[in-house]
C-alpha positions as CSV (number, residue, x, y, z in Angstrom):
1,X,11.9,25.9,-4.3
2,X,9.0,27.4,-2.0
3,X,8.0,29.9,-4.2
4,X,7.7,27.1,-7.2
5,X,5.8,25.1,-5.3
6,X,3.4,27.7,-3.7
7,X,3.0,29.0,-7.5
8,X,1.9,25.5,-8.6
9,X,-0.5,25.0,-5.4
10,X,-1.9,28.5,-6.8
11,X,-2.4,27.0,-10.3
12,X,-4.1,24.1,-9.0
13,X,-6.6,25.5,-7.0
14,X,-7.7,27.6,-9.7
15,X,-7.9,24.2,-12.4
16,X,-9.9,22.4,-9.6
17,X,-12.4,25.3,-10.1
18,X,-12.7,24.8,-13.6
19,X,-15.1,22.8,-15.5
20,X,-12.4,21.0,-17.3
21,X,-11.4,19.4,-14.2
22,X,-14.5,18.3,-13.3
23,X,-15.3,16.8,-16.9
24,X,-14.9,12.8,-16.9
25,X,-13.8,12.6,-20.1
26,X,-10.9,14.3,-19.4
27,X,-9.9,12.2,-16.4
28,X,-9.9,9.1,-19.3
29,X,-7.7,11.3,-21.6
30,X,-5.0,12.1,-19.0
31,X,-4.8,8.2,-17.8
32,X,-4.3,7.7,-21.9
33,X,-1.9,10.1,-22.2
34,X,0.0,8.3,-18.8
35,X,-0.1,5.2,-20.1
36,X,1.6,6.1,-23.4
37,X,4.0,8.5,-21.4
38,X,5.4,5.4,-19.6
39,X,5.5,3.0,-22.7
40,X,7.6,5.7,-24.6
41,X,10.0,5.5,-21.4
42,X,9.4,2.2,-20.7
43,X,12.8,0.6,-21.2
44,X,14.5,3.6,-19.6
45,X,12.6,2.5,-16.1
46,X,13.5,-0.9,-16.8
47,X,17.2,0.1,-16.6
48,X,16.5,2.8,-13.7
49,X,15.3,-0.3,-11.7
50,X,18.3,-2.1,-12.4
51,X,20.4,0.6,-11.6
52,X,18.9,1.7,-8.3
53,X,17.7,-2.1,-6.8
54,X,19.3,-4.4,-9.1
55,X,15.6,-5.4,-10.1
56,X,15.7,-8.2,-13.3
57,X,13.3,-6.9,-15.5
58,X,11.0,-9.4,-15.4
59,X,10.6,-8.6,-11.8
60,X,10.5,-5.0,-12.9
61,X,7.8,-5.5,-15.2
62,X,5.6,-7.8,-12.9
63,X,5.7,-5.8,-10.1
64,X,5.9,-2.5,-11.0
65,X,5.3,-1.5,-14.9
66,X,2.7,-4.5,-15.6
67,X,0.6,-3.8,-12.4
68,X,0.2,0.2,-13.3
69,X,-0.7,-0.6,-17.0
70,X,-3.3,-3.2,-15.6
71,X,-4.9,-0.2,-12.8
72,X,-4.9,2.2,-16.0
73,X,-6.7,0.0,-18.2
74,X,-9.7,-0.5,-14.8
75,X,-10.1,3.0,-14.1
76,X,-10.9,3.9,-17.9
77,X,-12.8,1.2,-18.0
78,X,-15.0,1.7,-15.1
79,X,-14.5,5.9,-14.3
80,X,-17.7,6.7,-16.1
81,X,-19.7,4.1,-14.3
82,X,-17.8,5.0,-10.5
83,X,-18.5,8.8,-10.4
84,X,-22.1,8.3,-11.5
85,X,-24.4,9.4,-9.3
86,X,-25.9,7.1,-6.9
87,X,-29.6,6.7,-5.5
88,X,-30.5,5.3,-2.5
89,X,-33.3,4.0,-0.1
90,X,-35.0,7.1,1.3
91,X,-37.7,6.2,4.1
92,X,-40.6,8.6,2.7
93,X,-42.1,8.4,5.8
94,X,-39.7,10.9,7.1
95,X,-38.6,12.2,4.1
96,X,-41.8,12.9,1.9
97,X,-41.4,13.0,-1.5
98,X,-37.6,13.3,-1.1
99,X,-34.7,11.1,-3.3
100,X,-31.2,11.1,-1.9
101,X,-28.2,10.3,-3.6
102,X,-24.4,9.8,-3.2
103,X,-22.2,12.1,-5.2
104,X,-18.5,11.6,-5.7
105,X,-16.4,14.8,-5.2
106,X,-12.8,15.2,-5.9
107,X,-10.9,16.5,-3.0
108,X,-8.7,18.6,-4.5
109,X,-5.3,19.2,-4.2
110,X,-3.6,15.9,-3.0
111,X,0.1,15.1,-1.9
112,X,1.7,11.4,-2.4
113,X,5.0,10.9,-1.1
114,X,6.3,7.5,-2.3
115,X,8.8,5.4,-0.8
116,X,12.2,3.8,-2.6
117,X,11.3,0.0,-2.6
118,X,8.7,0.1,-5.2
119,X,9.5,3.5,-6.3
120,X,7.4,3.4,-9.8
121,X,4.4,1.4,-8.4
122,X,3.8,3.1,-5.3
123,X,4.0,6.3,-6.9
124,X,2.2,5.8,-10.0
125,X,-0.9,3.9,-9.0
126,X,-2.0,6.5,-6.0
127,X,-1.8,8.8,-8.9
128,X,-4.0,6.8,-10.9
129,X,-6.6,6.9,-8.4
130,X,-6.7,10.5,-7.4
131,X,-6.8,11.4,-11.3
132,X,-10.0,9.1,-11.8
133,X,-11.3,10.5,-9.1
134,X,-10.7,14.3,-10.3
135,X,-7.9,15.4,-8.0
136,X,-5.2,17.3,-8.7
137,X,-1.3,16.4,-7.3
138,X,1.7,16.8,-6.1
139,X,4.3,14.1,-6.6
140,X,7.6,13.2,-4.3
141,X,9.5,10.6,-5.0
142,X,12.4,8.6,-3.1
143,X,15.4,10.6,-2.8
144,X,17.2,6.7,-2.7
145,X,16.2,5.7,-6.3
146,X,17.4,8.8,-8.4
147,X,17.7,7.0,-11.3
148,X,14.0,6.1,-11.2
149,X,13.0,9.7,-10.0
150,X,14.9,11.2,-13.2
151,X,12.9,8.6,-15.6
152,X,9.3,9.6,-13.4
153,X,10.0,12.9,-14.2
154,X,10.5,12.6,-17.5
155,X,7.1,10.4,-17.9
156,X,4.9,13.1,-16.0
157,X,6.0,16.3,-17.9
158,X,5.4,14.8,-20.9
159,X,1.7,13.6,-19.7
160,X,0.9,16.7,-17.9
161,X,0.4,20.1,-17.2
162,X,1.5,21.3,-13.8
163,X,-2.1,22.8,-13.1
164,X,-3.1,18.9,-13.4
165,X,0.3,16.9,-12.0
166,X,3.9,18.7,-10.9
167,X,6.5,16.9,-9.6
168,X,9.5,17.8,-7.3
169,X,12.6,15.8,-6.9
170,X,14.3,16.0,-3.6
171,X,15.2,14.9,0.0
172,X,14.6,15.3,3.3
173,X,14.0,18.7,3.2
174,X,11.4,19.1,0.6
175,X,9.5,16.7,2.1
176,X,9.2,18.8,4.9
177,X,8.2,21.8,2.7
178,X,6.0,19.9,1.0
179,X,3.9,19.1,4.5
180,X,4.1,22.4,5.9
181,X,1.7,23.3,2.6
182,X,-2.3,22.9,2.7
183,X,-3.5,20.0,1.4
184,X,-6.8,18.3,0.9
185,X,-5.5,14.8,1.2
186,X,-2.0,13.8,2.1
187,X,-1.4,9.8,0.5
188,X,2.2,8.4,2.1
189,X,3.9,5.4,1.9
190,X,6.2,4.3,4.1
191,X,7.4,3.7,7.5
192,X,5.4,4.1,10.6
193,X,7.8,6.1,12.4
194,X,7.6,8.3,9.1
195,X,4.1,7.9,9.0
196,X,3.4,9.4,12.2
197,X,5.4,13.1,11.6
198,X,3.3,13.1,8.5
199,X,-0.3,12.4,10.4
200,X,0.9,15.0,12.8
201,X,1.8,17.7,9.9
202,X,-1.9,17.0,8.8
203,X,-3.2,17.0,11.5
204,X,-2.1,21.3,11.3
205,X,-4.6,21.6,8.3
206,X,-7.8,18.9,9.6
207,X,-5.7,17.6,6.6
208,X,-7.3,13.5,6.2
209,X,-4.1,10.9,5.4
210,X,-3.8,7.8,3.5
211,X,-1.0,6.0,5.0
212,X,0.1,2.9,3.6
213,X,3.0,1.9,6.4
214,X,4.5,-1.2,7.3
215,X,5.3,-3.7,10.6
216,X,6.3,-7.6,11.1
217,X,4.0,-10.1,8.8
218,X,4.1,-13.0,10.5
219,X,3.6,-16.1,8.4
220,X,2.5,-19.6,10.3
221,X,3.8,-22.9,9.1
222,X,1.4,-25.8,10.7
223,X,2.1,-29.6,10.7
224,X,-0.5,-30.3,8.4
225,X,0.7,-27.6,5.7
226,X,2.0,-28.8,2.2
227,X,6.1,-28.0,3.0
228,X,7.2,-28.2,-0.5
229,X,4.9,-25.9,-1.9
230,X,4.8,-23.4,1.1
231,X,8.5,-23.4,0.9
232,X,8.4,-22.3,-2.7
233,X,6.1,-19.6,-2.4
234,X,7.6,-18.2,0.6
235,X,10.7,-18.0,-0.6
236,X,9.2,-15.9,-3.9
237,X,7.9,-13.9,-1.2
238,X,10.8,-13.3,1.3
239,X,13.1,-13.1,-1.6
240,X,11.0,-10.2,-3.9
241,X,12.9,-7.4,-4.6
242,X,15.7,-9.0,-1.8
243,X,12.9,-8.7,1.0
244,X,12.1,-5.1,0.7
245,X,8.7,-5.4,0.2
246,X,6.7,-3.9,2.9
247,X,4.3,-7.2,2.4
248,X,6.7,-9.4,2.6
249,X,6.5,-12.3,5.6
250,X,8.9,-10.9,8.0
251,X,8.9,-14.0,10.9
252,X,8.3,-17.8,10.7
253,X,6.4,-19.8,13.3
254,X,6.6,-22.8,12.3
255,X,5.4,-26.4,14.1
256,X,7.9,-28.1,15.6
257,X,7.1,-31.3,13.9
258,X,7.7,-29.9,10.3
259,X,10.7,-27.1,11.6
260,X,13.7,-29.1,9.7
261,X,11.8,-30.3,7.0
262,X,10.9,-26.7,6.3
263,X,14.2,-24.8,6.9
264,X,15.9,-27.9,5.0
265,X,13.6,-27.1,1.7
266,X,14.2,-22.7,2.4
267,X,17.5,-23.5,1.6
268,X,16.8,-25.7,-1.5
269,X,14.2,-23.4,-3.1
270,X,16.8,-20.6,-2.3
271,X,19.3,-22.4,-4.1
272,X,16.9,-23.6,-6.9
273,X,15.4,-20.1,-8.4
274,X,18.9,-18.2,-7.4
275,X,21.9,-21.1,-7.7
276,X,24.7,-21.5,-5.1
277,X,25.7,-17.9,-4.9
278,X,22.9,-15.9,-5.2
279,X,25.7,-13.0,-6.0
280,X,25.9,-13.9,-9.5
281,X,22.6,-14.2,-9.6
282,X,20.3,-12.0,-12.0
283,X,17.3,-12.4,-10.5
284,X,18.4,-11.5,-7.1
285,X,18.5,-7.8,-6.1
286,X,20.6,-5.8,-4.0
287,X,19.8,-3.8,-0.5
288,X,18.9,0.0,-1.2
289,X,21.9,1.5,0.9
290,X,25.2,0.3,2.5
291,X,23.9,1.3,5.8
292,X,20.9,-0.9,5.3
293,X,23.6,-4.0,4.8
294,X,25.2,-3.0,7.8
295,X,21.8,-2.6,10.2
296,X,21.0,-6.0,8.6
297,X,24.5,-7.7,9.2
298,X,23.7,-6.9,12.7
299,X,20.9,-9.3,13.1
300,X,23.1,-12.3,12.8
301,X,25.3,-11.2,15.8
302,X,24.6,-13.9,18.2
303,X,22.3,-15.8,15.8
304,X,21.9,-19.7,15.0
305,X,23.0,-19.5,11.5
306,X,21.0,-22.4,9.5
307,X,21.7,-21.3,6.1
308,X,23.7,-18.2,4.6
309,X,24.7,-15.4,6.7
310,X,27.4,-13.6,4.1
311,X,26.9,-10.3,3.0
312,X,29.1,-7.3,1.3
313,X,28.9,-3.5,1.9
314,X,30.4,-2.1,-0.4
315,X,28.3,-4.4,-2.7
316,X,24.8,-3.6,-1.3
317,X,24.6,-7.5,-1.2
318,X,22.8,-9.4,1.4
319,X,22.9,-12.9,1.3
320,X,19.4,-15.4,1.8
321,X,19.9,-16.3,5.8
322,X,17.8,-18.3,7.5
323,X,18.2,-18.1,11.4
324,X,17.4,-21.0,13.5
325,X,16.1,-21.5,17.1
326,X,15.5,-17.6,17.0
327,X,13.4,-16.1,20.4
328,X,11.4,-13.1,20.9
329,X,13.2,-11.2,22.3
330,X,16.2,-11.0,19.5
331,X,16.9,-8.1,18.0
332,X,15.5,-9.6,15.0
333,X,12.1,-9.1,16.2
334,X,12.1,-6.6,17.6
335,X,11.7,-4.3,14.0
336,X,10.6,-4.9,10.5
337,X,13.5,-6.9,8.9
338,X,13.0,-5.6,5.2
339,X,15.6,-8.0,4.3
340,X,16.4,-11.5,3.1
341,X,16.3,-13.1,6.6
342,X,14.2,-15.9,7.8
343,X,13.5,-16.1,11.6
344,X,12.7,-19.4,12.4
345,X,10.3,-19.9,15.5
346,X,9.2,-23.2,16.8
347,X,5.5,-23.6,18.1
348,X,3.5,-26.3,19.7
349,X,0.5,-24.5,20.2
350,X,-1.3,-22.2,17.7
351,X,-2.8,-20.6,21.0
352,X,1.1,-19.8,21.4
353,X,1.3,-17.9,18.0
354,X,-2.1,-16.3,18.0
355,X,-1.5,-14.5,21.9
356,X,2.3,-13.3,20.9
357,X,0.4,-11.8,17.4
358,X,-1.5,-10.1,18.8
359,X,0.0,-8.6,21.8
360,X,2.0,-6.7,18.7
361,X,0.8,-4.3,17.0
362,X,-1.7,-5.5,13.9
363,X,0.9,-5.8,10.6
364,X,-0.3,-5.2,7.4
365,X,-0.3,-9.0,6.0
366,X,-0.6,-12.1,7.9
367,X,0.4,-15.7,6.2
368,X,-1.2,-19.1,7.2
369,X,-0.3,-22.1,5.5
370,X,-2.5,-25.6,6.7
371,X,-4.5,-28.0,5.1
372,X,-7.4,-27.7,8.3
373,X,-9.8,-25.5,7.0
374,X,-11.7,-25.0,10.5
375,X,-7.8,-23.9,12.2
376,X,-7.6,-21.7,9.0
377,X,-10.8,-19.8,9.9
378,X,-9.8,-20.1,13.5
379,X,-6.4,-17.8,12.6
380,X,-8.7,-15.3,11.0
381,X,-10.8,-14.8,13.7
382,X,-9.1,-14.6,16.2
383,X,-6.0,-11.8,14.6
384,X,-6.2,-8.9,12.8
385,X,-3.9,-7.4,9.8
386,X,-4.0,-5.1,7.0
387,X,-4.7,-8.3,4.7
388,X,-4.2,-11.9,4.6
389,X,-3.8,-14.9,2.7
390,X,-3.9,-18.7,3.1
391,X,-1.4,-21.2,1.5
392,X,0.1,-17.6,-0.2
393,X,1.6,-14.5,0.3
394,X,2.1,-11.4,-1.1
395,X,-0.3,-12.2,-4.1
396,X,-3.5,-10.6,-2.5
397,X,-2.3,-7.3,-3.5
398,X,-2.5,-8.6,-7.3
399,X,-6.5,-8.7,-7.2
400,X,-7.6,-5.3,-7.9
401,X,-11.0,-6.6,-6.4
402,X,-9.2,-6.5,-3.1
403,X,-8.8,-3.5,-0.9
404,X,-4.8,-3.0,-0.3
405,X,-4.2,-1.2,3.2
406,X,-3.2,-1.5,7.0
407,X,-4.9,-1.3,9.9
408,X,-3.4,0.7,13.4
409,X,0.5,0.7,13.1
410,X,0.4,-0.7,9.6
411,X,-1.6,1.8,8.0
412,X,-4.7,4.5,7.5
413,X,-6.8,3.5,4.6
414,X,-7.0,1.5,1.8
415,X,-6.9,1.7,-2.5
416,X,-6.1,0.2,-5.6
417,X,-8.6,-1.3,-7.9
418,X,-12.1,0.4,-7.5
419,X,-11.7,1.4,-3.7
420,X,-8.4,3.8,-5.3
421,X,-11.3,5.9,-6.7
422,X,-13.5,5.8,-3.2
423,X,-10.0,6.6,-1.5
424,X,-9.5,9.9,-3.4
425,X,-13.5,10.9,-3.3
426,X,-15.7,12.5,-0.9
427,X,-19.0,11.1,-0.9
428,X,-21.5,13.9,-1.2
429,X,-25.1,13.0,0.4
430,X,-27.6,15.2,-1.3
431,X,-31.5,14.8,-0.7
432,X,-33.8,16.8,-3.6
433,X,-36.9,17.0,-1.8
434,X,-40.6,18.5,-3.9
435,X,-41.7,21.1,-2.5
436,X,-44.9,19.6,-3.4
437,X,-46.4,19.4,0.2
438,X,-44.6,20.6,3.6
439,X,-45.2,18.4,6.8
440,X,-45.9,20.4,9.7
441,X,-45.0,17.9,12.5
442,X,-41.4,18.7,12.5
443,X,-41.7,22.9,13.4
444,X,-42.7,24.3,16.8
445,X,-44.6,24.7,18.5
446,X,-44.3,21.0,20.0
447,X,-47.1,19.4,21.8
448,X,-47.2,15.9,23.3
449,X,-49.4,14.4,20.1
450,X,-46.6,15.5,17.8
451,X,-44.4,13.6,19.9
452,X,-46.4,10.9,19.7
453,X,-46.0,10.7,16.1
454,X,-42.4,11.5,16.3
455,X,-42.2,8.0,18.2
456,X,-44.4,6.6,15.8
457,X,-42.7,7.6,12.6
458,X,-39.2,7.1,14.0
């Protein structure tokens, strides 16, 4: 396996020296050629999905094929107009009969390691990005969704030579194969724990990361916020893909005066889009490994069960649970859930909420729902996360306009959408300057007058 790969790091260096690989045009005709790849297998990866994470396909569709078909279609679209040149201000003054501009470079050889929870999207639309942008790469799928892995496979050998795109199938050890290789750019998606023996295998090479990580969301529930839709949305939210969404609102503060109301109308919404046993329910997914159902199980130990609380191993099912009265320091949150479970915290004081934020570390979505719009900008001010959104969750990722990343423990960077292309470019600053005249003020010898006009020019 080291040899293969080594042999396909060889070919790609010498592609990324070639004109072809530079030409835009091209960049458009691979996306093409990846966008009918994964129609042809389309309704394999539909079933994959199933197979692997129960996903219903319209799930499947919605939040993995649809969104990759839509960031196809917006790179072609715009590629051209992205890696055009740029011109900018330059202060003659200084710079006398000088233009600089801003030139976008591939990197060049780029890793993305992609994690099982999403394991089409978050694979697929990284790849989008560093192809616009000119890179070559390296794919690794999850290990825990081989049924999608054998389907991705499939789609990128038919789109692509390896010189442009390989892909290796694998666990544990190939990933660490694959980091012990020189990269230009590393793009990983995962845990943080994970994320940090990847920064630290980069950090070998000067390698720079893209790490799109994870942490506790915290979503607020004020007095003043409309319950019935909140609980609706939240729910959706919680609920996606059976909570294993690394966006998903991990923890509930919610106001005292409304915490019933709300936890009374979880339950019904649970019940409403997933019936009385969410088991025989479709549209309701399953947990990615047994020994995920058992590290979740665990967080009910001691618990104030308010709703649910069943669960089967052997199953990979995990029933909705909402816990009440839960504290701080419960194992509950104490790590990222990445399950179906709804802490329930009661507040008074949003002061309360905002200082135990952010003595964590920053997560990579925060939730407020409330009607005030002066306590709405007073939430935003005074956290910080990867992204946010008010009366919503999870939807700002669907804006392409939107930069999608983390910020500290939640993550390294940002993409999809236009900032995708910026996040697999260098930005080249080049000044052409005539040759036209040549100020003298700037070579020795120095005298006092010349740094006089230093001052005055500076």
């Amino acid at each position: 396996m080291e040899k293969t790969i080594i042999d396909v790091l060889k070919t790609q260096r010498k592609f990324q020296l070639s004109a072809d690989s530079k030409n835009i045009n091209n960049r458009i005709s691979a996306l093409k050629r990846l966008k009918s790849s994964i129609k042809i297998h389309e309704e394999e990866l539909l079933v994959a999905l199933w197979k692997d994470l129960r996903k219903s396909r319209f799930e499947s569709y919605t939040t993995e094929i649809g969104i990759v078909y839509s960031e196809i279609d917006l790179h072609i679209k715009n590629i051209k107009k992205w890696a055009s040149p740029k011109k900018v201000s330059t202060p003659q003054i200084i710079h006398f009969y000088s233009v600089s501009k801003i030139y976008k470079k591939p990197y060049g050889q780029v890793l993305i390691i992609a994690p099982w929870n999403y394991p089409f999207q978050l694979l697929i639309n990284p790849l989008i990005g560093a192809i616009s942008a000119g890179n070559c790469a390296v794919l690794k799928p999850s290990e825990y969704t081989p049924n999608v892995a054998t389907v991705l496979q499939k789609i990128i050998e038919s789109a692509f030579n390896k010189e442009l795109v390989a892909i290796f199938l694998g666990g544990i050890e190939l990933n660490t194969l694959l980091l012990q290789q020189k990269w230009d750019l590393i793009f990983f998606t995962g845990s943080p724990k994970v994320g940090k023996i990847v920064m630290k295998a980069a950090a070998e090479n000067t390698t720079p990361v893209i790490l799109e990580l994870g942490g506790k969301s915290p979503c607020i529930i004020d007095k003043d916020a409309n319950l019935k839709t909140a609980a609706s949305r939240v729910v959706w939210g919680k609920l996606l893909n059976a909570g294993q969404t690394c966006i998903a609102p991990d923890y509930f503060m919610v106001h005292k005066d409304v915490k019933q109301k709300f936890m009374s109308l979880l339950a019904d919404k649970t019940e409403t889009f997933y019936g009385l046993n969410a088991k025989e329910s479709e549209d309701y997914g399953r947990i990615s490994t047994k020994e995920n159902v058992e590290r979740l199980s665990k967080y009910l130990i001691e618990s104030e069960i308010y709703y649910g609380g069943e669960y089967d191993i052997e199953q990979k099912y995990f029933q909705p649970t909402i816990l009440n009265n839960v504290s701080y320091n419960q194992p509950v949150m104490k790590s990222e859930i990445f399950g179906p479970i709804f802490p329930i915290i009661e507040f008074d004081d949003i002061n309360e909420v905002i200082g135990y934020i952010n003595k964590n570390p920053r997560p990579l979505a925060l939730y407020y729902f409330g009607e005030n719009k002066k306590k709405q900008q007073f939430v935003l001010t005074n956290t910080n996360s990867g992204g946010a959104c008010i009366n919503e969750v999870v939807m700002h990722i669907a804006n392409h306009n939107l930069p999608f990343g983390g910020v500290g423990n939640s993550g390294i960077g940002s993409y999809h959408g236009k900032t995708s292309f910026e996040a697999f470019s260098h930005s080249r600053s080049v000044i052409f300057k005539s040759t036209f005249i040549d100020i003298k003020l700037r070579y020795p010898s120095y005298s006092k007058f010349k740094e006089r006009l230093a001052r005055l020019f500076m």
